[in-house]
N, C-alpha and C positions, 0 to 999 in steps of 0.2 A: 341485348346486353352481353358484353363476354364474360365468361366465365373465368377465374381466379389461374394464374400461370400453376401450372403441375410442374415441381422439380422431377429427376431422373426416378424417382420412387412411386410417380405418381399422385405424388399427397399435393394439398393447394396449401399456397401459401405465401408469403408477401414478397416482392419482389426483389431482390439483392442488390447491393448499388456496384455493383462489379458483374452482377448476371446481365444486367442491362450491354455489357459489351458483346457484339455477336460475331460468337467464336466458327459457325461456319461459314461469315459472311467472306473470309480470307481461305485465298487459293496461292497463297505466297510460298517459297520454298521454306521448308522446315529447314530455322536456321537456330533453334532456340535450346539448347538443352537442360534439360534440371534435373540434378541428380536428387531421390526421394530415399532418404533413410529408410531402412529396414531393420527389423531385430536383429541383434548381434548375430543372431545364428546363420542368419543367409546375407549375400552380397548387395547391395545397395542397386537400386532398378533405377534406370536411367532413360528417361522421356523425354521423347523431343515433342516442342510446341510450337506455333510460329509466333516468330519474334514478336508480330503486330500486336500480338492480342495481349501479351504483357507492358509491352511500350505506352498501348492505347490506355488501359488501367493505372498504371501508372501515372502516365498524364494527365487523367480523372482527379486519382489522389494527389497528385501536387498541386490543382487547380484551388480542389476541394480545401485542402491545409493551410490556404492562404485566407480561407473564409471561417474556416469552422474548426479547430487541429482536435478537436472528439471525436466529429464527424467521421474526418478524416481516418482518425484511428479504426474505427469501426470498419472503416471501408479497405484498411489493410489488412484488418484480420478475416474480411471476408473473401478477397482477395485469394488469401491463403487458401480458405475453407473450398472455394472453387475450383482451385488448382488440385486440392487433394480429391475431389469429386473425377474432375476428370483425368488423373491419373487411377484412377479406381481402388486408392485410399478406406478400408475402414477404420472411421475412429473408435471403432469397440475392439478394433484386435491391435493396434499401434499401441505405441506409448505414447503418452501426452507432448504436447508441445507445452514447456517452459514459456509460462508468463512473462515477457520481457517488460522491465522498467518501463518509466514514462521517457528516462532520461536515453533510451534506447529509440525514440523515433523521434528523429531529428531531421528533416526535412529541410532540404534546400531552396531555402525562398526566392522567390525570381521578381515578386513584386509585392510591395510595402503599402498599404492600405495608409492613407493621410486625410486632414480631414478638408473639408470642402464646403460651400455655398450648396446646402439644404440635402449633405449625405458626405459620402466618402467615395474619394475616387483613388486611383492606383499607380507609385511611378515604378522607375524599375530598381531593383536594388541595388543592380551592377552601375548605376549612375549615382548612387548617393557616395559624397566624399566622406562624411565624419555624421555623426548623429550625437548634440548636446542636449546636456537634461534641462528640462526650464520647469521647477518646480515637481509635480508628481508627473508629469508628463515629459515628453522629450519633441527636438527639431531635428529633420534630418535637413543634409546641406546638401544641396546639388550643384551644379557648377557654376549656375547664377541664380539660386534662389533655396529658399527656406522652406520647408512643409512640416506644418503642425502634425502629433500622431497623439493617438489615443494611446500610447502605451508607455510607461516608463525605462527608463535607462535599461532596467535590470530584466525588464521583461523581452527587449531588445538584443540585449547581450546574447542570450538566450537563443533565439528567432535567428540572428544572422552571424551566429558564428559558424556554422558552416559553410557559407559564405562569402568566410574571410574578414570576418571584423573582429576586432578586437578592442578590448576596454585598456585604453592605457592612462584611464585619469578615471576619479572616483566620476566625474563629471561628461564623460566624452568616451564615446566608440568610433573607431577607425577604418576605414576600408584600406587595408593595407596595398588595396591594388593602386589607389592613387596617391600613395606618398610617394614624394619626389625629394625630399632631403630630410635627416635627421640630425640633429647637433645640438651639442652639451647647452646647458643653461645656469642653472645657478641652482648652488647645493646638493651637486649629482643628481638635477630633474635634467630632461632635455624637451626641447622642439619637435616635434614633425608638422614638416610642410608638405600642405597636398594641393593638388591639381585643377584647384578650382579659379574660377575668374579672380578672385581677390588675393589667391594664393595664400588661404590663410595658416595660421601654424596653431598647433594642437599640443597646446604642453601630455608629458608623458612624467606622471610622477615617477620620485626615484625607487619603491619597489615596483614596479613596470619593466624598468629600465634592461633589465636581465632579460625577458620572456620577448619586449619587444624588437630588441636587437635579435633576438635569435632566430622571431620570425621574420628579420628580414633578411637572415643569412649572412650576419654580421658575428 
């Protein structure tokens, strides 16, 4: 039976979800730099890492965010905690690192969890055109077809605005990558039409109408 992983101190203890990345398994040219704060009184120390093994993590935690975004959190503060280990960081002579909001990890989704025949499966988000609310839940639109989601409008909003979507109707989020025309409607609302098979148009209520032209560099 093996025995419990020993961190750099020796002690045992449970295994890290970012320690599981194996940082001597890369022989790659140090291409990585991080600059690590120091007390005001001495100059900031400057380590190089190789790129892989941040990229690798990384790509963990953006896997993980799409499943679980606590999880996930967990696994970028550990992340952190590993970085400062092998820069040879103590946390008893540093100053603390500030607590960032929730509203401070914002994660760029690459695929939208939709529901399915006996589970959930995944499309890509860079393909959905507009996402409508249908009751407490919402539809995203792909170019020819509709997928039901377990999550609301506002919970959406949220998830894929970094992204590039945006809510231009109490009703409707947009992928502003595939709008293809905008134009006036009725009582200072307007239109956008995007790129799907039926080319459909997505009213844009009139306080919208400011933020949306802007993001489209209008």
């Amino acid at each position: 039976m093996r025995s419990p992983a020993r961190d750099s101190s020796g002690r045992r203890g449970r295994r890290s979800l970012v320690d599981t990345v194996p940082v001597r398994a890369y022989h790659a040219p140090v291409d990585l730099q991080l600059t690590i704060p120091r007390p005001v009184t001495t100059e900031p120390t400057v380590v190089k890492l190789p790129a892989q093994f941040i990229l690798r993590a990384l790509d963990r935690i953006a896997d993980l965010t799409e499943i679980d975004p606590a999880l996930a959190r967990q696994a970028t503060l550990e992340l952190g905690e590993t970085l400062r280990r092998l820069v040879g960081i103590d946390p008893e002579r540093e100053p603390p690192v500030p607590e960032l909001e929730p509203a401070a990890f914002r994660f760029r989704f690459h695929k939208l969890p939709i529901e399915a025949a006996g589970g959930s499966r995944f499309i890509r988000v860079a393909d959905v055109r507009y996402v409508a609310a249908r009751g407490s839940h919402s539809v995203a639109k792909t170019y020819d077809g509709e997928h039901a989601t377990r999550f609301s409008l506002t919970e959406l909003a949220t998830r894929l605005q970094p992204s590039g979507f945006m809510r231009v109707h109490r009703g409707f989020l947009v992928n502003l990558d595939h709008v293809l025309e905008l134009h006036p409607f009725f009582g200072g609302s307007y239109l956008l039409r995007v790129d799907d098979a039926q080319r459909s148009e997505i009213p844009v209520s009139r306080p919208n109408v400011k933020s949306v032209r802007h993001a489209l560099g209008l």
